[in-house]
C-alpha positions as a printed Julia matrix, in Angstrom:
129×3 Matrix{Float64}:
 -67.76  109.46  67.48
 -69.66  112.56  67.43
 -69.47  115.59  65.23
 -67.51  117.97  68.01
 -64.96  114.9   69.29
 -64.44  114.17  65.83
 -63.62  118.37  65.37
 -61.95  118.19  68.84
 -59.26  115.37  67.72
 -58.52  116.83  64.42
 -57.96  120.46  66.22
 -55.35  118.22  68.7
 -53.78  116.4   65.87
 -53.62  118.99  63.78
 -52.24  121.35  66.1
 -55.42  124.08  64.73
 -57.93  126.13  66.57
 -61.36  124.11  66.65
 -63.07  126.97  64.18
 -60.39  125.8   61.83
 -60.05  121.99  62.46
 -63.76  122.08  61.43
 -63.29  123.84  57.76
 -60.23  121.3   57.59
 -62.34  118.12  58.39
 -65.16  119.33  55.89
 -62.59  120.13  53.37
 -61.24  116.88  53.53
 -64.25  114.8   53.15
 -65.03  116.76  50.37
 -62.16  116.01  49.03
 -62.08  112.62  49.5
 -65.2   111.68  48.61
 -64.72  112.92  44.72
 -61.39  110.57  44.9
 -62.74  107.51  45.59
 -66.01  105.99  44.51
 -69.45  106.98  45.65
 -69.6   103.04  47.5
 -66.36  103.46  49.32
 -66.92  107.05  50.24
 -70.9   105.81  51.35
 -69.57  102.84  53.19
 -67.36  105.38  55.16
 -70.17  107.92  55.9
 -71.86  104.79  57.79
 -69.59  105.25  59.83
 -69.21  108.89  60.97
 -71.68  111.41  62.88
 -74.56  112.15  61.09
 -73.7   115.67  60.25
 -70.48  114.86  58.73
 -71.98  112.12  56.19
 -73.6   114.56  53.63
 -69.82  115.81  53.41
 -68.64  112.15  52.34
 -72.32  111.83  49.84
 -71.56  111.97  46.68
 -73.94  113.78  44.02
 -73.16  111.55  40.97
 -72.53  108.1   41.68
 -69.82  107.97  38.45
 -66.81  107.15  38.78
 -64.4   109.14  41.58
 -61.93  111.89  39.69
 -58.39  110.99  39.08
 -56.42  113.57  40.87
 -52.64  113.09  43.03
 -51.24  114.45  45.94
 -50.79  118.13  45.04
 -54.14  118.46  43.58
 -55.98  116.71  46.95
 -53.89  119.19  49.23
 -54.67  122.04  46.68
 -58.52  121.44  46.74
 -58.14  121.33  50.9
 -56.13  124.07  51.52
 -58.69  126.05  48.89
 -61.61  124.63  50.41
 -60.6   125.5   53.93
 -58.93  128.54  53.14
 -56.16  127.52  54.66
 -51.66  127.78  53.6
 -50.77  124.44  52.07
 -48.79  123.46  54.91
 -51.52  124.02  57.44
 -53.82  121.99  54.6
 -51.08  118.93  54.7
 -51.44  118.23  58.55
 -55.02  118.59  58.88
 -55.54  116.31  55.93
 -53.07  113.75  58.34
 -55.34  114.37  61.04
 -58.54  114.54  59.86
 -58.02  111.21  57.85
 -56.22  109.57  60.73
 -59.16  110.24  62.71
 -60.81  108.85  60.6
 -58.98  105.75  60.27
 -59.91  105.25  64.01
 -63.54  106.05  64.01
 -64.04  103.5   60.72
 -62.25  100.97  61.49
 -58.91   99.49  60.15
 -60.31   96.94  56.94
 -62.97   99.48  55.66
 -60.93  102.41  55.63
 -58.28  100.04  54.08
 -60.66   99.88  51.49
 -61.16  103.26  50.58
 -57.19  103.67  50.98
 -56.62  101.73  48.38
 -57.9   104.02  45.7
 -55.96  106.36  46.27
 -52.5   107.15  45.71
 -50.15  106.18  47.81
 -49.04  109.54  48.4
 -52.36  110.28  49.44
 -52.79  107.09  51.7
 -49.99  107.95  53.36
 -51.18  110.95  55.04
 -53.37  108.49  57.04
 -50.02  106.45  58.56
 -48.7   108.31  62.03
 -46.12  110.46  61.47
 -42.91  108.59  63.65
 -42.3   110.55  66.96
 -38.68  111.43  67.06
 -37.15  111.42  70.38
């Protein structure tokens, strides 16, 4: 998926302007790639458009930081300069798009270093009718 479908789905999902779905998706992979470790968060830049890998690169290859919820939507919502809430459903969307793009066992993977909390910003929110 390229860069601007990628940006495009998260802006949908997310219910943002495209301008903002993009700080959201960078702050994100930031953000994810210091939670889990540098061969997770490499395995998923294989994946992505080239321009959003160096955001999932890691510059030390130690071992990820140990860091909840509240801290990960903290560190987005900073990093995007965005309110929390707005911070909370781009996270959704920008890591439920990239559930899709990935693929459902290696993004699994990566999942399961994380919190649950965390992980389960990447499950569809129900529809209510």
């Amino acid at each position: 998926m390229a860069e601007l479908e990628f940006v495009a789905k998260v802006a949908e999902r997310a219910g943002v302007p495209a301008d903002t779905a993009r700080s959201l998706t960078e702050a994100t992979l930031r953000t994810l790639a210091e939670r889990i470790s540098g061969g997770e968060a490499a395995d998923l830049a294989d994946h992505v458009a080239h321009e959003l890998r160096p955001l999932l690169a890691r510059a030390r290859p130690e071992e990820p930081e140990a860091f909840g919820y509240d801290e990960f939507l903290r560190r987005v919502a900073e990093r995007a300069g965005t309110a929390p809430d707005v911070a909370e459903r781009g996270a959704r969307a920008v890591l439920q798009t990239l559930h899709r793009v990935v693929g459902h066992v290696e993004f699994e993977q990566a999942l399961a270093q994380l919190p649950r909390e965390i992980g389960a910003l990447a499950q569809p929110v129900p529809r209510t009718p």
